[in-house]
C-alpha positions in Angstrom: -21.5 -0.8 10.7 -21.7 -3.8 8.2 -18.1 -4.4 6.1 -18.9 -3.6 2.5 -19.2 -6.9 0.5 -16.4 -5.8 -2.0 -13.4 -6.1 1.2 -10.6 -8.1 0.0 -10.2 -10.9 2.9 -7.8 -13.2 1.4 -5.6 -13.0 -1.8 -3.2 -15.1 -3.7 -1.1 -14.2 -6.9 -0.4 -17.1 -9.4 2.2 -16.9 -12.2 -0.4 -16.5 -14.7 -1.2 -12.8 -13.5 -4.3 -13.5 -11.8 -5.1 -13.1 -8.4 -7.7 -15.5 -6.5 -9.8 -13.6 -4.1 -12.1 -14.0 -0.8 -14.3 -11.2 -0.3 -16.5 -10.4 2.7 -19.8 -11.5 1.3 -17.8 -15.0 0.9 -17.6 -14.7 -2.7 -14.4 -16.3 -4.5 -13.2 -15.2 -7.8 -10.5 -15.0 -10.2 -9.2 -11.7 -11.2 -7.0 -11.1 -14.4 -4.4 -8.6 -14.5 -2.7 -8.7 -17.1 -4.6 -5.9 -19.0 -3.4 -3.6 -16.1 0.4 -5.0 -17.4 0.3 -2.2 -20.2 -1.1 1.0 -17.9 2.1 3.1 -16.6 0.8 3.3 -13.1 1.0 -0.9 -13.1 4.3 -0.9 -14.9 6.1 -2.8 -11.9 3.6 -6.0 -12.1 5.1 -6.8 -15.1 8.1 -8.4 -12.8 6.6 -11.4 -12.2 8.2 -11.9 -8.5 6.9 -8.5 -7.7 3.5 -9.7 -8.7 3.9 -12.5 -6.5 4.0 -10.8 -3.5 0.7 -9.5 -3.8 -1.4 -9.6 -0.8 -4.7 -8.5 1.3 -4.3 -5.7 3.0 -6.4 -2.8 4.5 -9.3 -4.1 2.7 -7.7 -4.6 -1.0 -5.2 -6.2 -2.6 -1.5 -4.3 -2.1 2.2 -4.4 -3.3 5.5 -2.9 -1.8 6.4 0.8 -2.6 2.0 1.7 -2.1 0.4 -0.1 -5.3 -3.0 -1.5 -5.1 -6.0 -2.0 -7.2 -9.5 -0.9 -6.0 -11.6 -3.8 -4.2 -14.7 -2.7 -6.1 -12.8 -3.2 -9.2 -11.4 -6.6 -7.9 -15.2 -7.4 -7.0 -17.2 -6.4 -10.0 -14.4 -7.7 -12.4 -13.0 -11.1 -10.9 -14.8 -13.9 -12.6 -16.5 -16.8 -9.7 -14.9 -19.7 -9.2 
Protein backbone atom coordinates (compact mmCIF):
# COMPACT_ATOMS: atom_id res chain seq x y z
CA UNK A 1 0.00 0.00 0.00
CA UNK A 2 1.48 3.39 -1.11
CA UNK A 3 2.14 6.01 2.11
CA UNK A 4 -0.25 8.88 1.63
CA UNK A 5 1.67 12.02 0.34
CA UNK A 6 0.41 14.14 3.38
CA UNK A 7 2.86 11.77 6.14
CA UNK A 8 4.81 14.01 8.11
CA UNK A 9 8.59 12.48 7.67
CA UNK A 10 10.62 15.16 9.29
CA UNK A 11 9.78 18.20 11.41
CA UNK A 12 11.39 21.12 13.03
CA UNK A 13 9.92 23.88 15.29
CA UNK A 14 11.53 27.44 15.13
CA UNK A 15 10.98 30.21 17.69
CA UNK A 16 8.79 32.00 15.31
CA UNK A 17 5.87 29.32 15.68
CA UNK A 18 6.40 27.66 12.52
CA UNK A 19 7.21 24.30 11.87
CA UNK A 20 9.33 23.19 8.62
CA UNK A 21 8.14 20.00 7.26
CA UNK A 22 9.21 16.92 4.96
CA UNK A 23 6.44 15.05 3.70
CA UNK A 24 6.31 11.74 1.85
CA UNK A 25 5.78 13.01 -1.63
CA UNK A 26 9.19 15.01 -0.84
CA UNK A 27 7.46 18.23 -0.57
CA UNK A 28 9.04 20.85 2.06
CA UNK A 29 7.01 23.53 3.56
CA UNK A 30 6.58 26.05 6.11
CA UNK A 31 3.74 25.78 8.40
CA UNK A 32 2.38 28.74 10.66
CA UNK A 33 1.00 28.15 13.91
CA UNK A 34 0.38 30.76 15.48
CA UNK A 35 -3.27 31.13 14.55
CA UNK A 36 -3.69 27.72 16.40
CA UNK A 37 -2.04 29.99 19.60
CA UNK A 38 -5.65 31.33 20.37
CA UNK A 39 -7.83 27.87 19.98
CA UNK A 40 -8.25 26.20 23.70
CA UNK A 41 -7.31 22.82 22.55
CA UNK A 42 -3.58 24.54 21.45
CA UNK A 43 -3.38 26.55 24.59
CA UNK A 44 0.04 24.80 25.72
CA UNK A 45 1.97 25.94 22.29
CA UNK A 46 1.84 29.18 23.50
CA UNK A 47 5.00 28.15 25.86
CA UNK A 48 7.38 28.58 23.53
CA UNK A 49 9.86 25.63 24.87
CA UNK A 50 6.88 23.43 24.73
CA UNK A 51 6.54 24.37 21.10
CA UNK A 52 10.01 23.52 20.61
CA UNK A 53 9.82 20.17 21.24
CA UNK A 54 7.65 19.43 18.43
CA UNK A 55 8.37 16.48 16.50
CA UNK A 56 7.42 13.74 13.65
CA UNK A 57 5.80 11.08 14.86
CA UNK A 58 3.32 8.36 13.79
CA UNK A 59 2.91 10.11 10.64
CA UNK A 60 2.27 13.86 11.96
CA UNK A 61 3.59 16.31 13.90
CA UNK A 62 3.24 15.57 18.01
CA UNK A 63 3.87 17.20 21.44
CA UNK A 64 4.12 15.65 25.03
CA UNK A 65 0.82 14.94 27.10
CA UNK A 66 -0.96 13.63 23.16
CA UNK A 67 -1.19 17.04 21.09
CA UNK A 68 -0.82 16.94 17.37
CA UNK A 69 -2.14 18.71 14.39
CA UNK A 70 -3.56 16.72 11.44
CA UNK A 71 -0.88 15.95 8.57
CA UNK A 72 -3.49 16.88 5.93
CA UNK A 73 -3.86 20.09 7.55
CA UNK A 74 0.07 20.45 7.86
CA UNK A 75 0.06 19.55 3.99
CA UNK A 76 -2.59 21.55 2.43
CA UNK A 77 -1.73 24.57 4.72
CA UNK A 78 2.21 24.77 5.00
CA UNK A 79 3.49 27.20 2.43
CA UNK A 80 6.62 25.53 -0.14
CA UNK A 81 9.90 26.41 0.53
Amino acid sequence: MKTPNWVVKTATAAPDYTLRLTFADGKQGIYDARPLLEKPLFAKLKSLPFFLNAKAEDGTVVWDEDLDIAPEHLYDCSIPC
